[in-house]
N, C-alpha and C positions, 0 to 999 in steps of 0.2 A: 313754815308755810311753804308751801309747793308752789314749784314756777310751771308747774306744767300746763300745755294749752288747751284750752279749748276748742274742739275739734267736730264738726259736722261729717257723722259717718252714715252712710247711706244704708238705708235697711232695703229687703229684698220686697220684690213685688208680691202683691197677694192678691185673690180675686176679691171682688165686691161681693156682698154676699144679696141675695135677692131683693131686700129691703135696700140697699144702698144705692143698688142699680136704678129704681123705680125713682128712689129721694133725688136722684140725678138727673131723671127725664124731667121731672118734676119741676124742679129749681130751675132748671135751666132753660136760658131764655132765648138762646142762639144758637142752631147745632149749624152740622153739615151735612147735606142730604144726599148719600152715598148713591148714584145709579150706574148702569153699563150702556155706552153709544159705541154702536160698531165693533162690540169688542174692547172698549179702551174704558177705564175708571171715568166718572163726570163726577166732581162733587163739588157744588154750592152752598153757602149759606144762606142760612132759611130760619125765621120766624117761627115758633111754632107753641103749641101746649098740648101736655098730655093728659088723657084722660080716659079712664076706661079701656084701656088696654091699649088705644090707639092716639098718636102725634098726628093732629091737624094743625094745616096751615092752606096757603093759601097762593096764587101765583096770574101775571099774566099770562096767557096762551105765549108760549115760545119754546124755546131747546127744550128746555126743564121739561113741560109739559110731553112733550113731541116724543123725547125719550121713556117716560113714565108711561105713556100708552100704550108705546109699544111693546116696552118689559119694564112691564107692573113689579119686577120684585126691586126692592132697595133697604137703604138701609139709613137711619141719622148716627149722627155719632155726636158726642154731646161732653164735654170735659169740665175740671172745675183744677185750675191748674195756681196752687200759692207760690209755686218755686221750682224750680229744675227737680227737689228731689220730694217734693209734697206736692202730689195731684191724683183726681179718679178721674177715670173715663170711661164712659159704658155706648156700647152698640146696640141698638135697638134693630132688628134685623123684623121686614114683614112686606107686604103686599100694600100698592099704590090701591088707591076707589078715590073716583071721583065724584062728588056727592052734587047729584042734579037736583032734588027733591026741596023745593024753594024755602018752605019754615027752616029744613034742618040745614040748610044755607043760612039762613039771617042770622037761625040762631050761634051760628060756630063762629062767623063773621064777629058775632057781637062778642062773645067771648073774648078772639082776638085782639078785639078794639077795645078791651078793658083791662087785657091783659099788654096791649101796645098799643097806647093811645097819641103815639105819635108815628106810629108805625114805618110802613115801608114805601117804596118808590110806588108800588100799585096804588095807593089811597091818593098819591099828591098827582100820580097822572088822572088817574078819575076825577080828582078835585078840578085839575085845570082845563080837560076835557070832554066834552059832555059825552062824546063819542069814541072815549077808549072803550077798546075791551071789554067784555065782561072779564070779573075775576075768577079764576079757576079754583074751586072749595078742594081740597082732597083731605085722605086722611092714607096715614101707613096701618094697618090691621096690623099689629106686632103679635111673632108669633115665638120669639127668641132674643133674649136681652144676655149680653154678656158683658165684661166690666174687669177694668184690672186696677191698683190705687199704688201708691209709692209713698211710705211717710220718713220722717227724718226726726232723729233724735240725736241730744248734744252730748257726746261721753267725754272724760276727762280719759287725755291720751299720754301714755308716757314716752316724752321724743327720745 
């Protein structure tokens, strides 16, 4: 019988292929909403669901907002990470809209609220104040997803 160990050897990255990419925006339920202020990276976590080629979510009027107005391009980034050497992550790269048009508000709202029904800080301030805010609806128009994964396999290694 062999005393040799068992040994975690790291395999090489590969890209997601388009279907994997989409199963990613998909599933996931937290990204980080890449934009540019002054020239410098901002990126937040954000709420969101995909669908139709485009990630709606949802926000108070502030920085986030302030910056999207101004330069409407951004980007989410989105990961599904089991271990340093088994994770995907894919970029959804597109254009900020903010959606005024009041059905197609209720209804993305309502989405969100069934897809996070305990949702985020916007819901509990509206809840406590009659006179917060409106919520800001948008969506990203995706016009480029890319995606890279790292998986790991157990080889017998001879020391």
């Amino acid at each position: 019988m062999s005393s040799w160990p068992l040994m975690q050897v790291q395999m090489p990255m590969r890209s997601l292929l388009e279907k994997e990419r989409q199963e990613l925006l998909t599933s996931a339920r937290i990204g980080r909403l890449g934009c540019v202020n002054d020239g410098e990276p901002y990126v937040v976590p954000i709420n969101y669901f995909f669908e139709g080629g485009s990630v709606y979510s949802h926000s108070l009027p502030g920085h986030k907002i302030e910056i999207l107005r101004s330069h409407p391009r951004a980007c989410l980034q989105v990961d599904d990470i089991e271990n340093d050497f088994n994770w995907r992550s894919a970029i959804a790269y597109g254009n900020f809209e903010e959606i005024h048009e009041p059905g197609e508000r209720r209804a993305i709202l309502r989405k969100l609220l069934s897809h996070f029904p305990l949702l985020t800080p916007v819901e509990s301030t509206m809840a406590q104040d009659a006179s917060a805010p409106d919520s800001v609806v948008f969506r990203l128009r995706i016009d480029r997803i890319t995606g890279m994964a790292e998986g790991e396999t157990d080889l017998l290694v001879n020391p």
